[in-house]
DRENDOGU-234550 format. One record per atom (N, C-alpha, C): residue number from 1; atom name; x, y, z. Coordinates in steps of 0.001 Angstrom, whole numbers, plus 524288, in hexadecimal, padded with zeros to 5 digits. Example, Ala and Ser with C-alpha at 12.3 -4.5 7.8 and 13.67 -1.06 7.14 Angstrom:
2
NODE    k   a     px     py     pz
NODE    1   N  83386  7E9C6  81E78
NODE    1  CA  8300C  7EE6C  81E78
NODE    1   C  83390  7F31C  81E78
NODE    2   N  83232  7F736  81BA8
NODE    2  CA  83566  7FBDC  81BE4
NODE    2   C  83264  8001E  81EBE
//
This chain:
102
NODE    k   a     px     py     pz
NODE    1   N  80C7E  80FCC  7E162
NODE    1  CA  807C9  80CBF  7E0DB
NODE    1   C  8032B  81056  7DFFF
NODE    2   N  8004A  80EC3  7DC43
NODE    2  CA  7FCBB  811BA  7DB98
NODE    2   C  7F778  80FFF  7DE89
NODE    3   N  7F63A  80C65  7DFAD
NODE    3  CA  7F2A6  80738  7E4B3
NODE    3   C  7F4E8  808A8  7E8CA
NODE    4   N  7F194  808EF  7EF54
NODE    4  CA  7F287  808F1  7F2A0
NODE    4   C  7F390  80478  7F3B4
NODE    5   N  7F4CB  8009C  7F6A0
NODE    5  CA  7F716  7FB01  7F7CE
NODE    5   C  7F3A3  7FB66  7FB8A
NODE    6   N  7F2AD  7FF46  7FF92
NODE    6  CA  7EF9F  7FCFF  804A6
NODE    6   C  7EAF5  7FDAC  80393
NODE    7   N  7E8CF  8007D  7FFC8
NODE    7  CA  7E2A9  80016  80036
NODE    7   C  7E079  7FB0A  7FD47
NODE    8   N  7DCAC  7F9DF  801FE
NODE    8  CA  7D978  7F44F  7FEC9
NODE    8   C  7D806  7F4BA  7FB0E
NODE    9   N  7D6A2  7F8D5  7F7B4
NODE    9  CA  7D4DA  7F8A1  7F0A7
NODE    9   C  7D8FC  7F881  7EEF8
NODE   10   N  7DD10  7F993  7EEED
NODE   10  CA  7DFDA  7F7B7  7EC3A
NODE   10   C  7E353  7F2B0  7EC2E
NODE   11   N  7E0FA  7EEC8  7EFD8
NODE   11  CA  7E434  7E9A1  7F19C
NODE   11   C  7E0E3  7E5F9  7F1C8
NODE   12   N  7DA5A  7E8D1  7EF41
NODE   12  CA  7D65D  7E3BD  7EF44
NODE   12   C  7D23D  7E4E8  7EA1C
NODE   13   N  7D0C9  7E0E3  7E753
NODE   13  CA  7CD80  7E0FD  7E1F4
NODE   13   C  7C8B8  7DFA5  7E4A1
NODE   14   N  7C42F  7E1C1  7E273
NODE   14  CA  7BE83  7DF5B  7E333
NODE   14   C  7BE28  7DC00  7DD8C
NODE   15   N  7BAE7  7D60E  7DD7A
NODE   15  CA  7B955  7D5E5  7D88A
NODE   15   C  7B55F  7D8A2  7D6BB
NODE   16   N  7B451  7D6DC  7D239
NODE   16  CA  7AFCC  7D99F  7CEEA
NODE   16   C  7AD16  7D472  7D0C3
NODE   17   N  7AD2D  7D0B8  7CF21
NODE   17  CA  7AA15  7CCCE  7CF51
NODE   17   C  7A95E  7CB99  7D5A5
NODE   18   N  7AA51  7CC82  7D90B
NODE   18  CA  7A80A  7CDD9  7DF56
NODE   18   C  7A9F5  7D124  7E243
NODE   19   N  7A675  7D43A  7E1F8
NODE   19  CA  7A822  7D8DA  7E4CF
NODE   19   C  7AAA7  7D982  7E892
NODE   20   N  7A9BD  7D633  7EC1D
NODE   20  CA  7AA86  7D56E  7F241
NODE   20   C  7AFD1  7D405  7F2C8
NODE   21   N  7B17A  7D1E1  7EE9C
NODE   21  CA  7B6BE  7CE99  7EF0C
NODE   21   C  7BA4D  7D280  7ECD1
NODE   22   N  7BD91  7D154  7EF79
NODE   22  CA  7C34A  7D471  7EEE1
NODE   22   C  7C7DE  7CF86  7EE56
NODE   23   N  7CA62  7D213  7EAE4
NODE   23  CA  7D13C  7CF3D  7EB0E
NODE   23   C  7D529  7D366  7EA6B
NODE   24   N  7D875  7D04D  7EC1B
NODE   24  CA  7DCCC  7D3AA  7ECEA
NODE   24   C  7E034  7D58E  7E7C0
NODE   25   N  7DFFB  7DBA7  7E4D0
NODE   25  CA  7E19A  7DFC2  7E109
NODE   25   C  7E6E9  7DC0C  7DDB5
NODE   26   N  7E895  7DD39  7DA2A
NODE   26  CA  7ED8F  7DC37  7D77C
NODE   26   C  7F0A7  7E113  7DA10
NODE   27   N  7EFBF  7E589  7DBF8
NODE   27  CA  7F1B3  7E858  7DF2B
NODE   27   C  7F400  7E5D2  7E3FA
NODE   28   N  7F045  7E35E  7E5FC
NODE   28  CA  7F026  7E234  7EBAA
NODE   28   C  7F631  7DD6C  7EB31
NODE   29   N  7F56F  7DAA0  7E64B
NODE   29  CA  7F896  7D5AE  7E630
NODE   29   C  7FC1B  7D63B  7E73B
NODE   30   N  7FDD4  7DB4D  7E256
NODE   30  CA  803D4  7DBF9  7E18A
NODE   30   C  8060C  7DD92  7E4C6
NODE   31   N  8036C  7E0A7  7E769
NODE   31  CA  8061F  7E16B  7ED40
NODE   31   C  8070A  7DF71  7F0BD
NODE   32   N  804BB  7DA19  7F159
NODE   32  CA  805ED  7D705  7F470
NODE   32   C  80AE7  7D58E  7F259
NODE   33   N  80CAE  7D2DA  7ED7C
NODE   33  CA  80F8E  7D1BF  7EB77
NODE   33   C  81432  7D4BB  7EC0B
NODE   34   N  81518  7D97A  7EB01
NODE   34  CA  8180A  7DCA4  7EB18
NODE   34   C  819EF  7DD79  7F2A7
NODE   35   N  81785  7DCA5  7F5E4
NODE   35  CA  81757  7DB74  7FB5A
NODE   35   C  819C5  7D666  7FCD9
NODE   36   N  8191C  7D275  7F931
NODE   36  CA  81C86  7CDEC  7FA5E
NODE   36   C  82278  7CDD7  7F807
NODE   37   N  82328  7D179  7F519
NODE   37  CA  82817  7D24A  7F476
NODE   37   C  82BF2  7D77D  7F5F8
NODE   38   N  828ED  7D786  7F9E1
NODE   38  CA  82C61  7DCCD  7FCF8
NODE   38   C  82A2C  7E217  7FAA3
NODE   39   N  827BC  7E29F  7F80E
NODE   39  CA  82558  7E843  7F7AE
NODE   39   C  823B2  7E9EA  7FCBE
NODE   40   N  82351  7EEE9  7FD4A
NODE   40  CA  81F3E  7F34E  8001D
NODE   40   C  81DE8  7F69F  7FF8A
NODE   41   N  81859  7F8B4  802A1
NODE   41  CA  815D9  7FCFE  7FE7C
NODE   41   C  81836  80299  802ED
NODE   42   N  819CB  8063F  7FF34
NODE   42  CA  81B20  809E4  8023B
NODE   42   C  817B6  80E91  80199
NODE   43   N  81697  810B3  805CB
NODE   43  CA  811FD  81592  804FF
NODE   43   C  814DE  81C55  804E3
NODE   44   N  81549  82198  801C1
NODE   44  CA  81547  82515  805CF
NODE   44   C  81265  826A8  8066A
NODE   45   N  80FC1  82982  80979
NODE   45  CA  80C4C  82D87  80B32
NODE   45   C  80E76  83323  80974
NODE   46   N  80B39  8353C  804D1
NODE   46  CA  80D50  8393F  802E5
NODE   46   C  80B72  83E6C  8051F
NODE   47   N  80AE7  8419B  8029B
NODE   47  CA  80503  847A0  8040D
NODE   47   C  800F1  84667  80545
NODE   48   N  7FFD6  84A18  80731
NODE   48  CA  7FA02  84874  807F9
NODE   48   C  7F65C  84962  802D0
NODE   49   N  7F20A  84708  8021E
NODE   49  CA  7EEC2  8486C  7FDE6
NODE   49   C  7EB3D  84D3C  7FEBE
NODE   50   N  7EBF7  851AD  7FB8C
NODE   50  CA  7E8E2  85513  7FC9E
NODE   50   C  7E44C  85542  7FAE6
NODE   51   N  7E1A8  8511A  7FA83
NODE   51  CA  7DBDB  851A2  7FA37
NODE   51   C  7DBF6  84DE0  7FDD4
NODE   52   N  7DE98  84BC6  800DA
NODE   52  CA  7DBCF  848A7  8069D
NODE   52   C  7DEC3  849E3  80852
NODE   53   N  7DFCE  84590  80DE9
NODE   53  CA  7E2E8  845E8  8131D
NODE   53   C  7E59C  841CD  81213
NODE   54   N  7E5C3  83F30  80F2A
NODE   54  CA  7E9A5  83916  80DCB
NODE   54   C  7EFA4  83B8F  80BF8
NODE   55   N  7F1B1  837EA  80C4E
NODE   55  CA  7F7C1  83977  809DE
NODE   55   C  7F6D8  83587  80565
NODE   56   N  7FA3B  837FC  80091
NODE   56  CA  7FB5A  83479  7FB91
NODE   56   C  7FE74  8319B  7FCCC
NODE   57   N  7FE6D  82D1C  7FB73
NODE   57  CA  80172  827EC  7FD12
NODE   57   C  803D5  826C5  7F80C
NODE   58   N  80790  8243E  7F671
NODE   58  CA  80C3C  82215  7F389
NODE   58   C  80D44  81DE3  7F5F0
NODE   59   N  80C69  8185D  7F323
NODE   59  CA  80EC8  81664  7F3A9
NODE   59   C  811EB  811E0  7F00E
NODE   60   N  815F4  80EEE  7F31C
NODE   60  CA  8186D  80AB7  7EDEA
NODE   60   C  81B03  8041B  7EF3F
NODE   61   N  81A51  80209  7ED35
NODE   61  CA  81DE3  7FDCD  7EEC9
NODE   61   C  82532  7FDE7  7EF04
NODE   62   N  82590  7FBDB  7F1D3
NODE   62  CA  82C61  7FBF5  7F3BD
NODE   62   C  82EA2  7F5E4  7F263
NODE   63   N  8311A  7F6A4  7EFF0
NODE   63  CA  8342D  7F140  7F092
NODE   63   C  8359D  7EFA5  7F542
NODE   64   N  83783  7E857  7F6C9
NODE   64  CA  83B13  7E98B  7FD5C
NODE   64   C  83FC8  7EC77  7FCFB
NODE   65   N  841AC  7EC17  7F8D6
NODE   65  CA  84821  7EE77  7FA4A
NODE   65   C  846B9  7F49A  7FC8E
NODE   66   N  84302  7F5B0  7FB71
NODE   66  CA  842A9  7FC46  7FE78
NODE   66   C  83EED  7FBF0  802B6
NODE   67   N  83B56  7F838  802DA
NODE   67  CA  837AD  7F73B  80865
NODE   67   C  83BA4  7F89C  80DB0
NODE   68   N  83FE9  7F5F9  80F91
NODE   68  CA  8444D  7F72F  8127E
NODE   68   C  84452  7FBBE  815AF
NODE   69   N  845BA  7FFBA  8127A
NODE   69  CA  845F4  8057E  8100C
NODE   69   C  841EB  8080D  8138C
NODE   70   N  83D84  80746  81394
NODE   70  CA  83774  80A2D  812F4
NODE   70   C  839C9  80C7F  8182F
NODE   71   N  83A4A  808AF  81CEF
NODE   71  CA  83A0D  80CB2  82262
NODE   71   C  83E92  8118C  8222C
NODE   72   N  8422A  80FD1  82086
NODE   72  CA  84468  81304  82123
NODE   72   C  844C1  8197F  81C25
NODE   73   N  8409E  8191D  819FB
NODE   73  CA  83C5A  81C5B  81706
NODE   73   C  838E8  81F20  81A45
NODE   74   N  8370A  81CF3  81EAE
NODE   74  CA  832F1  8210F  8213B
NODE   74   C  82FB7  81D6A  81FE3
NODE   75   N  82EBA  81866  81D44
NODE   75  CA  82977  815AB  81BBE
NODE   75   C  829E7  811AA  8218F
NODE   76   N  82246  81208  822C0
NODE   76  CA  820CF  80EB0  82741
NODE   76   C  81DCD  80AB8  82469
NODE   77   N  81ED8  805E3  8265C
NODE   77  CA  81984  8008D  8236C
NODE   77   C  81722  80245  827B9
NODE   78   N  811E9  80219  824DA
NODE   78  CA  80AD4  800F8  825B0
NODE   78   C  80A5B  7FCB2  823F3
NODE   79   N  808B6  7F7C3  82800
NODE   79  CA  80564  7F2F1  82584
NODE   79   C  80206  7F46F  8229C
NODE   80   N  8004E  7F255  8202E
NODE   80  CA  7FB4F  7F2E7  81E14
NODE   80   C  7F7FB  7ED29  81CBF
NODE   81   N  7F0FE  7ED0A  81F40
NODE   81  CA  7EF4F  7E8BE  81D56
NODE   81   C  7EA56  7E91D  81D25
NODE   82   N  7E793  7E66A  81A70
NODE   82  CA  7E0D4  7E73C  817A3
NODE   82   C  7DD43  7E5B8  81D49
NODE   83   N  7DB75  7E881  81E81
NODE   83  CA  7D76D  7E49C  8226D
NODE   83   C  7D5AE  7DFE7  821F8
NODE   84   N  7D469  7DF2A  81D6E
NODE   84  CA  7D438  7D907  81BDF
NODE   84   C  7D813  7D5BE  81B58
NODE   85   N  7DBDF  7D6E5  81BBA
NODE   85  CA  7E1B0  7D48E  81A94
NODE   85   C  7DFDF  7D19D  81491
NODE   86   N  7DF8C  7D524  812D8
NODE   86  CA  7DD9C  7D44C  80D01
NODE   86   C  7DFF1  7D65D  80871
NODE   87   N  7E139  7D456  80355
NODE   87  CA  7E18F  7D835  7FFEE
NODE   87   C  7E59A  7DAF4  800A9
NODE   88   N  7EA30  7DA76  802EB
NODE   88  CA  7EE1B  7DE61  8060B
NODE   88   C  7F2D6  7DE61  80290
NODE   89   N  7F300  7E374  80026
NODE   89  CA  7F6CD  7E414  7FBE0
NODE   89   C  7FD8B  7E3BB  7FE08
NODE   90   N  7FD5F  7E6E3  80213
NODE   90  CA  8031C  7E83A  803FA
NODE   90   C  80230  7E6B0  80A64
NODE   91   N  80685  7E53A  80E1F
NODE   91  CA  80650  7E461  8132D
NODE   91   C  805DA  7EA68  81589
NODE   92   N  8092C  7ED12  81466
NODE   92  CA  808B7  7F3DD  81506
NODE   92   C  80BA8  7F6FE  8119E
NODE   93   N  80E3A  7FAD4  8143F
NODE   93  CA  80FDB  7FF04  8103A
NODE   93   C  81359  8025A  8139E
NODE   94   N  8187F  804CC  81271
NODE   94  CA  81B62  8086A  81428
NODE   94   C  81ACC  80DC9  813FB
NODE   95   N  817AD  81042  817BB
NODE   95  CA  815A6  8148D  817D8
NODE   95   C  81ADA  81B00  81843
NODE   96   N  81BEF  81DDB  81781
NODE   96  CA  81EDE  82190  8171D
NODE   96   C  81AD7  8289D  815E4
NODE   97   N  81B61  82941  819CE
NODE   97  CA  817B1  82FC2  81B34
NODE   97   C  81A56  83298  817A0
NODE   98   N  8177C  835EA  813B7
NODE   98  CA  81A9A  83C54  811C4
NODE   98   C  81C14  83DF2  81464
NODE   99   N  8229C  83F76  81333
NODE   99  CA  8262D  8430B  81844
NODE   99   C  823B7  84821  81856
NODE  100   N  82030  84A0D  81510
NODE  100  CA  81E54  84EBC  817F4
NODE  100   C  816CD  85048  818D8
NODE  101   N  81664  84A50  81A28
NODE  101  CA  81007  848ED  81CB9
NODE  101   C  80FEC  84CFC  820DB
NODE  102   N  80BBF  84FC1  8214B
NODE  102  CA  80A80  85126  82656
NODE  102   C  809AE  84E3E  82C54
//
């Protein structure tokens, strides 16, 4: 994925014609969509970025036939949800650390 799924810009549109107002991305949709049929978003946590302190993140959608699978991968679910319970692309995501994170 080249879109983060959990960040709110990418799971919410402002109009042009009112500012104030937001709806929810063609990003944001399909993922819901893709969530009602057994997808999940899987994350790794790669290197760290050497111009910050963040790690590069990767991530992708999974079909269910491999969702199953994930724990016994080393992947942990993180809920995930908007403070607003708004706009909410994915429920969470299967997190998995670089085996050689500090």
């Amino acid at each position: 994925m080249v879109s983060n799924p959990t960040a709110k810009t990418s799971l919410e549109t402002t109009l042009q014609s009112a500012p104030h107002d937001r709806i929810q991305s063609v990003f944001g949709r399909e993922l819901v969509v893709l969530e009602r049929h057994g997808y999940r978003f899987v994350q790794d946590a790669g290197p760290r970025n050497p111009a910050s302190t963040q790690r590069i993140t990767r991530g992708r959608m999974v079909p269910p036939s491999e969702v199953a699978r994930l724990p016994e991968q080393g992947y942990v679910w993180h809920p995930f949800t908007t403070p607003e319970k708004q706009f909410e692309g994915i429920t969470g995501r299967w997190v998995r650390e670089s085996p050689n994170a500090p």
